[in-house]
Backbone as a ProteinNet text record, in pm:
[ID]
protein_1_A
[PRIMARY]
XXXXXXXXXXXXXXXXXXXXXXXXXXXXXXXXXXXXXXXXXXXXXXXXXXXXXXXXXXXXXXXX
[TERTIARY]
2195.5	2108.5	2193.4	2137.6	2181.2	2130.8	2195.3	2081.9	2128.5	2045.7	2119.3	2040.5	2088.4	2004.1	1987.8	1893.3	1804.8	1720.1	1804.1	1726.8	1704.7	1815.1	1785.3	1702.1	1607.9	1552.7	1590.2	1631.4	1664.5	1604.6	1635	1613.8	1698.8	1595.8	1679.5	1600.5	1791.4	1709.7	1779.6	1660.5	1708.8	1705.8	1774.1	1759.6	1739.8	1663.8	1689.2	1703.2	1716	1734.6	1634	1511.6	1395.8	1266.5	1137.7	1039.2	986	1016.5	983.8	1090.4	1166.5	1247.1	1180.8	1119.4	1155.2	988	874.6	789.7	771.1	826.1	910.2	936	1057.6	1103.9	1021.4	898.7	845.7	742.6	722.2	597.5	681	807.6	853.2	861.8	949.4	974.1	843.4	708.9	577.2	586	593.8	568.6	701.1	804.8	855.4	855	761.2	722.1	752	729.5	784.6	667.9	705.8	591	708.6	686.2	781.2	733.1	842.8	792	851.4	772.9	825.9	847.1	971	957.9	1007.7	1004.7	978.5	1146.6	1264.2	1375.5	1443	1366.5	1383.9	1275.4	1295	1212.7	1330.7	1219.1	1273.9	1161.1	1244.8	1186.6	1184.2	1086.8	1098.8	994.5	1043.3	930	817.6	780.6	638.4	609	458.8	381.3	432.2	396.9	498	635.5	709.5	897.6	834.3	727	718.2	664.7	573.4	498.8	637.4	691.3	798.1	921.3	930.8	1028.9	946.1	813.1	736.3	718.9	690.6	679.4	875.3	947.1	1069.2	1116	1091.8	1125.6	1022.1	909.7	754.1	800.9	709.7	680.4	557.9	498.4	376.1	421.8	356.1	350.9	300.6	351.3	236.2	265.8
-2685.1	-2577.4	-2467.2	-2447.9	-2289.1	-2160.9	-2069.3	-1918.7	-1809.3	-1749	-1684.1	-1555.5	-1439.2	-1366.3	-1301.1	-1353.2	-1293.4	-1183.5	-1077.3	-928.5	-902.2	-883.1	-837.6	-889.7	-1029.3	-1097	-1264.8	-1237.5	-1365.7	-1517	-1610	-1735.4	-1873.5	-1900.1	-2061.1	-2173.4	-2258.1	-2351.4	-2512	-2607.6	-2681.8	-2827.2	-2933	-3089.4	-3145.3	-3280.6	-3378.9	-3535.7	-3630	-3805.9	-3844.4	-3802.4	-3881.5	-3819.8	-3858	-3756.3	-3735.9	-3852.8	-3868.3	-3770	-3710	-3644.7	-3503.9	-3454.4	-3360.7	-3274.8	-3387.8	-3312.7	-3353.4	-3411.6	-3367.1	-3244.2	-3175.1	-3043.5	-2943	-2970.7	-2884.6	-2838.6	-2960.7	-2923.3	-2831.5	-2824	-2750.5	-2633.6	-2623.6	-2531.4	-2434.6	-2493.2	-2397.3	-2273.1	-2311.4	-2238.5	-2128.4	-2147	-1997.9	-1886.5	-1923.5	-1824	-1833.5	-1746.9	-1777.2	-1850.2	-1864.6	-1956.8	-2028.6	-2163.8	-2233.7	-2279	-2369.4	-2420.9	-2577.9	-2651.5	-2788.6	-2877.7	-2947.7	-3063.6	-3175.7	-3262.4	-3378.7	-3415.4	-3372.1	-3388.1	-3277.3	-3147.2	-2999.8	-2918.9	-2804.7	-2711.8	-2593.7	-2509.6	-2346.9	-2243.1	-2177	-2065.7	-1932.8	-1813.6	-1710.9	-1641.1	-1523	-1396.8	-1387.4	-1402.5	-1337.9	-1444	-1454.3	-1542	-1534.1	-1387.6	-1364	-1474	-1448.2	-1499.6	-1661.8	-1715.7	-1874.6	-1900	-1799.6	-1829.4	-1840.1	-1735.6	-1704.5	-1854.2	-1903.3	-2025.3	-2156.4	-2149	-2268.5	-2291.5	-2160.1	-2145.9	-2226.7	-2150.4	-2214.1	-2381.9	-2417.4	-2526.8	-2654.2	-2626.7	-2668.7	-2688.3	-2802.6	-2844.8	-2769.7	-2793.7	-2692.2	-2565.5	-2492.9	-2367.7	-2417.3	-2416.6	-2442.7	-2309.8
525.2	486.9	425.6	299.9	247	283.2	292.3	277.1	191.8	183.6	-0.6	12.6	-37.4	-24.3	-151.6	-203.6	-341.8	-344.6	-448.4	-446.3	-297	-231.4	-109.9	9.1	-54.2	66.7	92.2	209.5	267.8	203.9	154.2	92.9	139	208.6	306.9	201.4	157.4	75.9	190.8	177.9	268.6	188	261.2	160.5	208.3	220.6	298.7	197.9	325.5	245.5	208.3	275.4	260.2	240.3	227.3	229.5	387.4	470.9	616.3	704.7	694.3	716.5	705.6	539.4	479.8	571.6	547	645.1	777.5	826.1	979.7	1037.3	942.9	909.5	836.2	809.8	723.6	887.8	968.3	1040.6	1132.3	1158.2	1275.4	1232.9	1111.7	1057.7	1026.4	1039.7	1011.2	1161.9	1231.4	1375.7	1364.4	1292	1254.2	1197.9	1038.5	976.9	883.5	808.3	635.8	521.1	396.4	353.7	241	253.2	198.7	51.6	-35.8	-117.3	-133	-131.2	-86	-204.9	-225.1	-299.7	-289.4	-367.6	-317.8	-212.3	-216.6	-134.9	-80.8	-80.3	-72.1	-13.1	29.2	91.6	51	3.9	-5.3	92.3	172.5	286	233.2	198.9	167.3	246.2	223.8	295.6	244	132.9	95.9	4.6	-24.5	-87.6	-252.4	-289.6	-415.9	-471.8	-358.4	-401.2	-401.6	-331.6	-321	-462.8	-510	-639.6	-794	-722.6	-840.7	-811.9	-704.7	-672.1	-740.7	-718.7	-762.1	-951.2	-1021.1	-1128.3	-1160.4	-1131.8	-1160.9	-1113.5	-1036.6	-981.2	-936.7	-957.4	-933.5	-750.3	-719	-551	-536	-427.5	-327.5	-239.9	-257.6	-153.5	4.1	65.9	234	353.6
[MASK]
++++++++++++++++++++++++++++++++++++++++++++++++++++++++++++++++

């Protein structure tokens, strides 16, 4: 896992091998907070609905 902090807000980018893996980690990772943006071997974690829209426009995946 990476974490990066873009314009001042925290940004966890994560990878995995598989897609069985990736929402595994997506379901745990819900009960912490955040709103992610998922793709198909990746998940990106940000604070606000905004930074997910602006991660998705750049990189596509889903918001959840």
């Amino acid at each position: 896992m990476a974490v990066r902090m873009m314009q001042r807000m925290r940004t966890d980018i994560v990878t995995f091998i598989d897609s069985k893996n990736r929402d595994q980690w997506v379901e745990v990772a819900k009960a912490v907070g955040g709103v992610m943006v998922v793709g198909d071997s990746w998940a990106i974690i940000v604070n606000t609905q905004e930074r997910a829209s602006m991660v998705k426009s750049k990189l596509g995946g889903e918001i959840k």
